[in-house]
DOVO-233256 format. One record per residue (C-alpha): residue number from 1; residue in three letters; x, y, z. Coordinates in pm, whole numbers, m for minus. Layout:
! DOVO-233256
   i  aa      X      Y      Z
 NUM ala      X      Y      Z
...
This chain:
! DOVO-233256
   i  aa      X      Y      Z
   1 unk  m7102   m467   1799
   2 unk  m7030   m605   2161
   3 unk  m6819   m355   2366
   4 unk  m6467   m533   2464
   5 unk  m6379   m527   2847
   6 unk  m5988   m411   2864
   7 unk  m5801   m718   2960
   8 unk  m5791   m830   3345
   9 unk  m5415   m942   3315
  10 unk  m5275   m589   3267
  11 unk  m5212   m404   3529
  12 unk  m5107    m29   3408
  13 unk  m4994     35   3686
  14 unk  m4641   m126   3661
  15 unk  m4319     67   3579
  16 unk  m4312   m191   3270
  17 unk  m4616   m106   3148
  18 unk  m4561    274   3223
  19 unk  m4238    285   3029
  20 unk  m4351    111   2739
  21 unk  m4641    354   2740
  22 unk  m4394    650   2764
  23 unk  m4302    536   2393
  24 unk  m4653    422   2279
  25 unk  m4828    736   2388
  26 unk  m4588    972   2251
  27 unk  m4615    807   1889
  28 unk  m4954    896   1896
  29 unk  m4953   1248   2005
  30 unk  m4663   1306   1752
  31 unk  m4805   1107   1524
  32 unk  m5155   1353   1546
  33 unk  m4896   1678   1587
  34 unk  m4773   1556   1232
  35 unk  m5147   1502   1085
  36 unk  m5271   1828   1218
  37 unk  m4945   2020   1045
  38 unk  m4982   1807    740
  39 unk  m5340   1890    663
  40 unk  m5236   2268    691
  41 unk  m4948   2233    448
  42 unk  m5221   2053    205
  43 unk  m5477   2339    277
  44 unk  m5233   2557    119
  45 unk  m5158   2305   m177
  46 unk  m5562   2248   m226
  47 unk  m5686   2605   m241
  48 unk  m5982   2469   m336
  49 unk  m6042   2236    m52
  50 unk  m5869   2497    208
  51 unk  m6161   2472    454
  52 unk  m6202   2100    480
  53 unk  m5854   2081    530
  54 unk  m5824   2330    802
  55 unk  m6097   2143    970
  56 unk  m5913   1786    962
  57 unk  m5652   1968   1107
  58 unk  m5837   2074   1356
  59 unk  m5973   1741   1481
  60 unk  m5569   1592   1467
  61 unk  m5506   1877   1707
  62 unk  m5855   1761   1977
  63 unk  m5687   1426   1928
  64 unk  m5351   1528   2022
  65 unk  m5515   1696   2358
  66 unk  m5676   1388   2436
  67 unk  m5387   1131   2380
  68 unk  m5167   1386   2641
  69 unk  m5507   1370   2859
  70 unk  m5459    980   2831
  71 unk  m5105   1001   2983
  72 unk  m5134   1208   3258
  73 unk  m5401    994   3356
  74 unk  m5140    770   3366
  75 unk  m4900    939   3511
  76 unk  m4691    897   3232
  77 unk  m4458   1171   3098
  78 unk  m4484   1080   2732
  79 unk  m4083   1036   2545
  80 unk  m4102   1306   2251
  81 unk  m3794   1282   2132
  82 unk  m3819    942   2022
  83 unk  m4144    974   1896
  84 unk  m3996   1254   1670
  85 unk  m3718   1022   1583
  86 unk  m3982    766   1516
  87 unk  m4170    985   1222
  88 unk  m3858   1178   1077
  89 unk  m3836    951    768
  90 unk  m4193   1020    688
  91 unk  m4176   1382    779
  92 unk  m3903   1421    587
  93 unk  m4051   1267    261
  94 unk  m4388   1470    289
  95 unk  m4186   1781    367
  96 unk  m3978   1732     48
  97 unk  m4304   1636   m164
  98 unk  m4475   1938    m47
  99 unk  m4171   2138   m188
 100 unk  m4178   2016   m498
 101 unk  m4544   2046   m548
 102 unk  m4622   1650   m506
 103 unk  m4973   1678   m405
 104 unk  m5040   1307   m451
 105 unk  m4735   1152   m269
 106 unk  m4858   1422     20
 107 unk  m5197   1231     36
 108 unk  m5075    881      9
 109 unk  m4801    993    319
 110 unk  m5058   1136    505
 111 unk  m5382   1040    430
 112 unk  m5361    675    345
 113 unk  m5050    549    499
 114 unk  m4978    776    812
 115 unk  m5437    723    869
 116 unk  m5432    389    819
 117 unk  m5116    282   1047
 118 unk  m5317    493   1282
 119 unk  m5676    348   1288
 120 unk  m5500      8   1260
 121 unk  m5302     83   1613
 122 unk  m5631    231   1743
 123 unk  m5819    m69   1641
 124 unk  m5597   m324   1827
 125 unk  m5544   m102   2112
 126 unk  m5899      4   2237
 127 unk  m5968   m380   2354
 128 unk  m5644   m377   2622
 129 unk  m5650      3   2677
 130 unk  m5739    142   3048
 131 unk  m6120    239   3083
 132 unk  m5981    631   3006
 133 unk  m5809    570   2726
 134 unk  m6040    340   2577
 135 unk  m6299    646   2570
 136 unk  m6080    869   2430
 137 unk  m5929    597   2149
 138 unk  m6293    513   2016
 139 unk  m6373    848   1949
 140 unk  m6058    946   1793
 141 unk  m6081    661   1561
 142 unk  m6431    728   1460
 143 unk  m6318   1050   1319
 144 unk  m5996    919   1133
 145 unk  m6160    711    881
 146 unk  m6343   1036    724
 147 unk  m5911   1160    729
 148 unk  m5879    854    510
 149 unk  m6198    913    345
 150 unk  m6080   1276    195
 151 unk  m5733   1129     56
 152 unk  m5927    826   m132
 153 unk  m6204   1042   m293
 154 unk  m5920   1337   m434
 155 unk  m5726   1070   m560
 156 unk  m6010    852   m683
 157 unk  m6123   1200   m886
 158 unk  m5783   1223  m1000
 159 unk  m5668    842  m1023
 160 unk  m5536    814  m1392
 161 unk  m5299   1152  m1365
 162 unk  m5253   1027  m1043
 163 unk  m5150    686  m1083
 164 unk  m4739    649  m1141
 165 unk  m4725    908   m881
 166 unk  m4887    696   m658
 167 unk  m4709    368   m680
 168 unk  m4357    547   m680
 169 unk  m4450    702   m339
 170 unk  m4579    386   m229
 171 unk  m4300    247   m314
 172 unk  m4057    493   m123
 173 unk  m4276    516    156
 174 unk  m4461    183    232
 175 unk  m4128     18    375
 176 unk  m4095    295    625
 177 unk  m4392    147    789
 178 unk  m4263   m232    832
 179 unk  m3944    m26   1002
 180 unk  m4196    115   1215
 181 unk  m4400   m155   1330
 182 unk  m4042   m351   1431
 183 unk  m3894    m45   1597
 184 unk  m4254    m45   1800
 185 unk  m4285   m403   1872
 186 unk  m4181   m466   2178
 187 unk  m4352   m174   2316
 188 unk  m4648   m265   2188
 189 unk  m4670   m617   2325
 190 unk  m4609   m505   2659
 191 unk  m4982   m312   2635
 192 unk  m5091   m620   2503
 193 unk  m5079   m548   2096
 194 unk  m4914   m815   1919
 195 unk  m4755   m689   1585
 196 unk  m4897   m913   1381
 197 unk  m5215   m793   1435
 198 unk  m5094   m442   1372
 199 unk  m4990   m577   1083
 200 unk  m5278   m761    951
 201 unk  m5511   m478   1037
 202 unk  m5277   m207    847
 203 unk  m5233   m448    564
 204 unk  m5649   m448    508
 205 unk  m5741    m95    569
 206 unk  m5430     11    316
 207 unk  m5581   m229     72
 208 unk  m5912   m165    129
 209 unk  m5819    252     62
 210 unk  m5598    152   m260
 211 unk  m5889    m28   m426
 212 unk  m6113    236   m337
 213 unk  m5894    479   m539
 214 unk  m5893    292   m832
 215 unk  m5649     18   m825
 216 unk  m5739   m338   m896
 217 unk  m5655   m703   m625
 218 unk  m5334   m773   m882
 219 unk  m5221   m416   m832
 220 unk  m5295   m348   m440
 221 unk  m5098   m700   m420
 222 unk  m4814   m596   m589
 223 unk  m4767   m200   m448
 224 unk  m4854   m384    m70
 225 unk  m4537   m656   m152
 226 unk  m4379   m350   m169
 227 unk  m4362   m309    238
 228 unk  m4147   m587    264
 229 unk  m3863   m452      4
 230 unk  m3717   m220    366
């Protein structure tokens, strides 16, 4: 596959850009922060797959260093709170799944939904990202699809006991998603991602990861509709 040149019409220089990327960059380094605490509170919920676990968390926490390498590069002092802000609703809902026990609405949270939004951003973002960031952002995303890769082949083992579970956590959680994309829109555009392409890239790898679990096209169709109930 052809390597894509960043584009020649940003400049990331500009307080515009900068300030967008303020936003954009934090998401992601929260958004790995999350991953990499995530994967511990499953180690502890999959005794049996403790190690793997620990080592996925691992990785989320060499991708968190090199997303904060990506904005000092920048110069850019990354805005935490909001990216905190950003993820509470989904933090909130694994938090209170983990509680109860909910090992399956844990994995769809974190390692379909919260993995694919991320290799879908990383996807559209390593063709207009600066030459530094670009590095880092194809490496990182190499290593989330085998994130993705864990949560489809526990639930695939464990797709009929798993399967109600699954589509009322989809349910609750898929919308928080289209809130996201909107809420990071703007932002996004100004580094040169347009949402719909966020959207259309999240929309394939999700259904790509459902029917790899177990679900057939007339269900992935119906639990993905589900997005647009917010």
């Amino acid at each position: 596959m052809p390597q894509l040149e960043a584009s020649p019409t940003i400049d990331f220089q500009t307080e515009t850009y900068k300030d967008a990327y303020s936003r954009i960059n934090a998401i992601v380094i929260e958004g790995e922060q999350e991953a990499h605490d995530n994967y511990l509170t499953l180690a502890e919920l999959l005794a049996d797959k403790k190690a793997e676990l620990i080592g996925l968390s691992k990785m989320e926490n060499r991708h968190m260093k090199g997303f904060q390498a990506c904005g000092r590069n920048l110069k850019v002092t990354p805005d935490m709170a909001f990216a905190k802000q950003f993820f509470s609703d989904l933090h909130r809902n694994f938090q209170t799944a983990a509680a109860e026990g909910q090992i399956v609405t844990c994995l769809l949270i974190q390692s379909l939904i919260i993995e694919c939004f991320a290799i879908a951003a990383y996807n559209i973002y390593i063709p207009v990202a600066d030459d530094f960031a670009r590095k880092i952002t194809e490496g990182v995303v190499k290593e989330e699809y085998s994130h993705l890769n864990f949560g489809e082949v526990w639930l695939q083992a464990h797709f009929e006991e798993s399967k109600a579970e699954l589509e009322a956590a989809n349910r609750q959680n898929l919308p928080i998603i289209w809130k996201l994309l909107n809420a990071v829109a703007d932002d996004a555009r100004v580094l040169g991602m347009e949402k719909d392409a966020l959207i259309e890239d999240f929309m394939i790898a999700y259904g790509e990861a459902l029917g790899n679990i177990g679900f057939n096209n007339r269900d992935i169709m119906r639990m993905s509709a589900q997005g647009l109930a917010a």
